[in-house]
ZADO-1210 file (C-alpha; in nm, 4 decimals, padded with zeros to 6 digits):
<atoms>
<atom x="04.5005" y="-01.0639" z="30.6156" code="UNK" pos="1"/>
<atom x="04.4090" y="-01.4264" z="30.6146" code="UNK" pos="2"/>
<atom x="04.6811" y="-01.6712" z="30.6621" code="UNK" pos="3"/>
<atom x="04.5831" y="-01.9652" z="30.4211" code="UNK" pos="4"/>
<atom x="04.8421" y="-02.1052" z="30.1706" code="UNK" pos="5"/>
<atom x="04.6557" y="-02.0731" z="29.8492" code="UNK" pos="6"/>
<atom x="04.7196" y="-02.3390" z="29.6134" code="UNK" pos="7"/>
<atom x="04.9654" y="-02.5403" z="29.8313" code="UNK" pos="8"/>
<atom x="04.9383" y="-02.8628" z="30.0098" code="UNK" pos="9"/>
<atom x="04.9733" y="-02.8846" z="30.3783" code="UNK" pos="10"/>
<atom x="05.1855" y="-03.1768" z="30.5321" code="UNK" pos="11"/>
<atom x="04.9270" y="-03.4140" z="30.4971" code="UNK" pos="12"/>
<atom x="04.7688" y="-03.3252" z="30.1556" code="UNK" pos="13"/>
<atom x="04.5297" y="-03.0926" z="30.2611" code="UNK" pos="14"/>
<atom x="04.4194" y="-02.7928" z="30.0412" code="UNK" pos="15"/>
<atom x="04.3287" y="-02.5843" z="30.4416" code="UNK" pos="16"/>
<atom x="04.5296" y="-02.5719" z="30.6930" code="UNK" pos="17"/>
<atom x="04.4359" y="-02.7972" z="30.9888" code="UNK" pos="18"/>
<atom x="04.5534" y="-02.9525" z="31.3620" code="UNK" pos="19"/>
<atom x="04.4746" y="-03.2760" z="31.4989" code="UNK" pos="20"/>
<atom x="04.3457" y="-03.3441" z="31.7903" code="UNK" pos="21"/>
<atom x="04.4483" y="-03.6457" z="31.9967" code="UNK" pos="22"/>
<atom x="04.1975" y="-03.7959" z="32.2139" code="UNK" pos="23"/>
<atom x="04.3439" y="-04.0812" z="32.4660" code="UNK" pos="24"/>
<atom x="04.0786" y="-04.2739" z="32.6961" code="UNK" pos="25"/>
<atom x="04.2402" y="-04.3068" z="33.0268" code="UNK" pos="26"/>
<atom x="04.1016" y="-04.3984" z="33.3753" code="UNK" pos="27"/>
<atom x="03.9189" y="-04.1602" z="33.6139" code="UNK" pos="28"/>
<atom x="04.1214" y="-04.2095" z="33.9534" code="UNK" pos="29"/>
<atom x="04.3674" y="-04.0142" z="34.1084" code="UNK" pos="30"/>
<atom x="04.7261" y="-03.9703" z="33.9849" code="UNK" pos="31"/>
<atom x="04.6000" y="-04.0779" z="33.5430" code="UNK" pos="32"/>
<atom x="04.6653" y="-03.8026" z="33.4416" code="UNK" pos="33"/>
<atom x="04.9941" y="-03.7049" z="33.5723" code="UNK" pos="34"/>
<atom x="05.0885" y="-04.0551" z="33.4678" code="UNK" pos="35"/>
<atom x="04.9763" y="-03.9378" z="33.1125" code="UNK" pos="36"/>
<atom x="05.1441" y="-03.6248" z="33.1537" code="UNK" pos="37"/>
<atom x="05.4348" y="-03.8214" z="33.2674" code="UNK" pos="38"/>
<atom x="05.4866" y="-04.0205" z="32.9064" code="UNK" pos="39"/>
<atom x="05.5788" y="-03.6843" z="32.7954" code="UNK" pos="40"/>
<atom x="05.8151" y="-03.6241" z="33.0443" code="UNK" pos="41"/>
<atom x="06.1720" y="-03.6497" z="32.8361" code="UNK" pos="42"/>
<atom x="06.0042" y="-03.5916" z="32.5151" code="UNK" pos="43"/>
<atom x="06.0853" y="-03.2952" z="32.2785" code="UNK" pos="44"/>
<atom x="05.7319" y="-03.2911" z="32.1858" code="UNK" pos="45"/>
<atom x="05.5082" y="-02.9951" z="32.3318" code="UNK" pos="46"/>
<atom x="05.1437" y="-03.0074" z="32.4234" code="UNK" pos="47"/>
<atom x="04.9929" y="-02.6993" z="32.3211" code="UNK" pos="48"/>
<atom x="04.6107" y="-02.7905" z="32.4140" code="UNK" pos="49"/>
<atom x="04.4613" y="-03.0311" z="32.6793" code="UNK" pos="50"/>
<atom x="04.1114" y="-03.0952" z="32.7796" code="UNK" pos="51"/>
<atom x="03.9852" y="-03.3186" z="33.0545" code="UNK" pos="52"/>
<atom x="03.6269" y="-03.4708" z="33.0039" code="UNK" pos="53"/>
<atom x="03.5211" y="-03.6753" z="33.3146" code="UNK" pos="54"/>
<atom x="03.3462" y="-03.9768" z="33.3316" code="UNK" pos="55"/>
<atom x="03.2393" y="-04.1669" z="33.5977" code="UNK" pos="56"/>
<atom x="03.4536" y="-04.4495" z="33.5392" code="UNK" pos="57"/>
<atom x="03.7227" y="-04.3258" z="33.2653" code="UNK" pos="58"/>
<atom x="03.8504" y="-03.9715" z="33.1078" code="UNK" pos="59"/>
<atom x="03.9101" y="-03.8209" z="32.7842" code="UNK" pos="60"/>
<atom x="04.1938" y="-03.6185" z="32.7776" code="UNK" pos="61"/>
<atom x="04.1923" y="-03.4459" z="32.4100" code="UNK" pos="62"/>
<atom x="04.5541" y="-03.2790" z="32.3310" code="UNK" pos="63"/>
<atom x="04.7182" y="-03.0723" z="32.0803" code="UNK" pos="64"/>
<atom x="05.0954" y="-03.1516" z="32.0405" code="UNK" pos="65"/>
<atom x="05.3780" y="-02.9701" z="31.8541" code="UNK" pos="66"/>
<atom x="05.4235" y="-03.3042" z="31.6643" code="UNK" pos="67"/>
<atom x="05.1331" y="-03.5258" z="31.6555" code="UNK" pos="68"/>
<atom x="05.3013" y="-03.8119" z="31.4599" code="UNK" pos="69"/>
<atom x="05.5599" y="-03.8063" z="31.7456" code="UNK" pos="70"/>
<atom x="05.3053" y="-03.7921" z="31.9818" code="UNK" pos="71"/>
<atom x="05.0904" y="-04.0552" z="31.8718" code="UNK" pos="72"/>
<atom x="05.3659" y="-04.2804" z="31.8683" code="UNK" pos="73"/>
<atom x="05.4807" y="-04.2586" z="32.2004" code="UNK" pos="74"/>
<atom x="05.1694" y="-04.3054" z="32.3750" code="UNK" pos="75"/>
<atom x="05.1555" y="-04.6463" z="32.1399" code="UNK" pos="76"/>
<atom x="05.4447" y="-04.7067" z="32.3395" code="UNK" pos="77"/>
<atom x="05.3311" y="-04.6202" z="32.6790" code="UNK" pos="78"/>
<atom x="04.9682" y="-04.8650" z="32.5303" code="UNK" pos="79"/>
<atom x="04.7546" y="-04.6186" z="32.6043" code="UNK" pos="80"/>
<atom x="04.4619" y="-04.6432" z="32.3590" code="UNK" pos="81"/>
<atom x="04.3086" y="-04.3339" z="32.1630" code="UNK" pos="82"/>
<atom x="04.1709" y="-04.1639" z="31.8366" code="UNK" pos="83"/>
<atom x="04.3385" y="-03.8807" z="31.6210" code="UNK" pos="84"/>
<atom x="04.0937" y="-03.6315" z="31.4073" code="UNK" pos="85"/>
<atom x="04.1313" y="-03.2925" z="31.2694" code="UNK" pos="86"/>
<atom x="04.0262" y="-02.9443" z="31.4151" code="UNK" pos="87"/>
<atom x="04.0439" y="-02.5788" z="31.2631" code="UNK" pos="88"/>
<atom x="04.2993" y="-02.3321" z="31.4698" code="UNK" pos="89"/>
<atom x="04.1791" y="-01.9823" z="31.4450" code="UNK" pos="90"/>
<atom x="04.4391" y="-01.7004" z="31.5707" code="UNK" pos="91"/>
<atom x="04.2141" y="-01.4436" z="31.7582" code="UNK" pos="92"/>
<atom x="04.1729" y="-01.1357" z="31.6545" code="UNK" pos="93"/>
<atom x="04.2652" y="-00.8334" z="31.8244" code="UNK" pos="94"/>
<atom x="03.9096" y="-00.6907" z="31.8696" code="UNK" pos="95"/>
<atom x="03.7571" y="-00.8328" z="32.1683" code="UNK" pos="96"/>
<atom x="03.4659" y="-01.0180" z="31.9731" code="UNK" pos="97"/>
<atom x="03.6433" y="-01.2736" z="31.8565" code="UNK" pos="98"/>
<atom x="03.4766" y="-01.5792" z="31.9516" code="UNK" pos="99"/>
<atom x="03.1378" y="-01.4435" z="31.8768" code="UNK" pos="100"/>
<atom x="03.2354" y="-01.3743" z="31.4913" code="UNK" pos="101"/>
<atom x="03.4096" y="-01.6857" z="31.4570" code="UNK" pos="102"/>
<atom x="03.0495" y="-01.8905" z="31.6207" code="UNK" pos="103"/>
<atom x="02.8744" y="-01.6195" z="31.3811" code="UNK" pos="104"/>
<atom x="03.0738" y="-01.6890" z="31.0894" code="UNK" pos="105"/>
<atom x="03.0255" y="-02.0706" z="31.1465" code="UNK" pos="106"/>
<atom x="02.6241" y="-02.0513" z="31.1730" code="UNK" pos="107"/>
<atom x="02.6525" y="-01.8625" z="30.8836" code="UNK" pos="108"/>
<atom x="02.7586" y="-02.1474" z="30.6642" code="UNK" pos="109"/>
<atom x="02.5451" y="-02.4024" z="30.8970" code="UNK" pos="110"/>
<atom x="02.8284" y="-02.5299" z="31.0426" code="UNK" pos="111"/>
<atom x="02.7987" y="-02.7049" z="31.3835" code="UNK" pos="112"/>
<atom x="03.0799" y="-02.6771" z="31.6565" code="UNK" pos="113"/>
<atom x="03.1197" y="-02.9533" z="31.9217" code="UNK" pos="114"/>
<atom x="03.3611" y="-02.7949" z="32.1402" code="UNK" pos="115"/>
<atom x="03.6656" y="-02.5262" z="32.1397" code="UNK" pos="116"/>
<atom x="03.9358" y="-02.4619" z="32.3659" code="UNK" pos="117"/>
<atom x="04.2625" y="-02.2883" z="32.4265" code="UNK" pos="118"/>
<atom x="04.5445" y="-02.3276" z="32.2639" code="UNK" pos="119"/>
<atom x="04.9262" y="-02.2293" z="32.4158" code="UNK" pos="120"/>
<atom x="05.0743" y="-02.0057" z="32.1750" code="UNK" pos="121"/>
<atom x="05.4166" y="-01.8933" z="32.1076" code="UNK" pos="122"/>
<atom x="05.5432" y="-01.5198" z="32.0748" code="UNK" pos="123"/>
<atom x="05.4787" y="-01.5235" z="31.7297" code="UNK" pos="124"/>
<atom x="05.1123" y="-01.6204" z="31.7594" code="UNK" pos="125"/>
<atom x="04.8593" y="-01.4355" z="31.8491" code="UNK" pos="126"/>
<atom x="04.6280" y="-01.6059" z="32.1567" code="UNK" pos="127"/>
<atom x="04.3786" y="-01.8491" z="31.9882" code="UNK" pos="128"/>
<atom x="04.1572" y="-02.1256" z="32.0015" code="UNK" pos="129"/>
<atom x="04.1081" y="-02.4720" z="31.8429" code="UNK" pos="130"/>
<atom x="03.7775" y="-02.5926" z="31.7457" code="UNK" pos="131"/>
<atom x="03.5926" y="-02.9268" z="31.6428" code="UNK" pos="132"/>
<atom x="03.3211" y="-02.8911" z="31.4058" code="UNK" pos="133"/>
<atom x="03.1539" y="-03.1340" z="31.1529" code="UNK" pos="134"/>
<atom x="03.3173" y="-03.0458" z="30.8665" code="UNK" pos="135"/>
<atom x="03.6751" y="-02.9080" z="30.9475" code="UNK" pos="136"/>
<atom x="03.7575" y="-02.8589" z="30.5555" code="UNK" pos="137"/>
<atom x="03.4384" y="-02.6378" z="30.4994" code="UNK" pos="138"/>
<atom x="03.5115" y="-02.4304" z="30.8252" code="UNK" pos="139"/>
<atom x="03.8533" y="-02.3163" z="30.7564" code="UNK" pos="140"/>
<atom x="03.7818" y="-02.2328" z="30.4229" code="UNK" pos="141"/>
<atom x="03.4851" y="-01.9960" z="30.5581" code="UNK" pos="142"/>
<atom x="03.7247" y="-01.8729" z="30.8284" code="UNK" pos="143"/>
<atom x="03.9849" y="-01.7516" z="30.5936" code="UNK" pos="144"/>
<atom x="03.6896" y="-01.6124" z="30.3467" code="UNK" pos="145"/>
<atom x="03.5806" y="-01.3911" z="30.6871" code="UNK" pos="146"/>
<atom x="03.9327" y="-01.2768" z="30.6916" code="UNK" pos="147"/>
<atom x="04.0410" y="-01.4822" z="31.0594" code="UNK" pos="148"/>
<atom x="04.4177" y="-01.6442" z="31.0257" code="UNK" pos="149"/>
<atom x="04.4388" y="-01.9938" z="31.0748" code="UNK" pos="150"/>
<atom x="04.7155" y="-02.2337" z="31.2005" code="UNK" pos="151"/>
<atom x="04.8346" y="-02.5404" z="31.0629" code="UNK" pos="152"/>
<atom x="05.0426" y="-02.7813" z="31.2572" code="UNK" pos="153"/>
<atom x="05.3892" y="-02.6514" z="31.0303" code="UNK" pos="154"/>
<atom x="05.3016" y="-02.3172" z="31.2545" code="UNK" pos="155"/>
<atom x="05.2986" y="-02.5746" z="31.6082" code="UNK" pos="156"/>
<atom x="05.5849" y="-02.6997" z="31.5260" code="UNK" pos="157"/>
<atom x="05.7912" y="-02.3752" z="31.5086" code="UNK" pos="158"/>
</atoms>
């Protein structure tokens, strides 16, 4: 059964559930990101998803976070400089085909993905994946209509 909360708003006034992403643009030398890592270190925030895109002179390092308000805030503190947008998190189902229906379903409705990656899940959710698209709204709603469960950040924060 599809987890999407018909007819109520998510936290932010969304009519799908949704994650953002945080992207922070950091240098490419040794030791960045642990000192990234490291703004995190006393924080009750969680990062759930990371990604490391090398450059040849600086790094992307895209995250998921339990809390991305609290998140964003603190690395505003620490000054480090980056861009918040919204991805679809799809709980995996328990047949082993999952990515290929979700990358099916997607085509489908002409949808293009950028990327996807892992996300760290809790007991009470299953293994799944996060994924950027170009139109985040229109994917989730064709997720849930091909019966995959999606997360929202309420679930990350639990």
């Amino acid at each position: 059964m599809p987890m999407v909360r018909d007819k109520v708003k998510t936290d932010r006034g969304r009519d799908v559930p949704s994650v953002r992403q945080v992207s922070v643009f950091t240098e490419n030398r040794i030791g960045a990101l642990s000192d990234l890592l490291g703004v995190f270190d006393t924080s009750k925030t969680r990062i759930l998803a990371l990604a490391v895109i090398q450059g040849f002179d600086c790094a992307i390092v895209r995250f998921v976070f339990s809390d991305t308000d609290t998140a964003a805030k603190e690395l505003l503190d620490a000054n480090y400089r980056f861009t918040i947008c919204d991805l679809v998190a799809v709980e995996m189902p328990a047949s082993g085909d999952g990515l290929q229906r979700i990358s099916k379903a997607l085509l489908g409705a002409e949808i293009d993905i950028h990327y996807c990656y892992a996300l760290i899940t809790s007991e009470r959710i299953r293994p799944s994946i996060v994924v950027h698209v170009d139109n985040p709204s229109l994917a989730a709603t064709v997720l849930a209509e091909k019966g995959f469960s999606l997360l929202d950040e309420i679930d990350l924060r639990k």
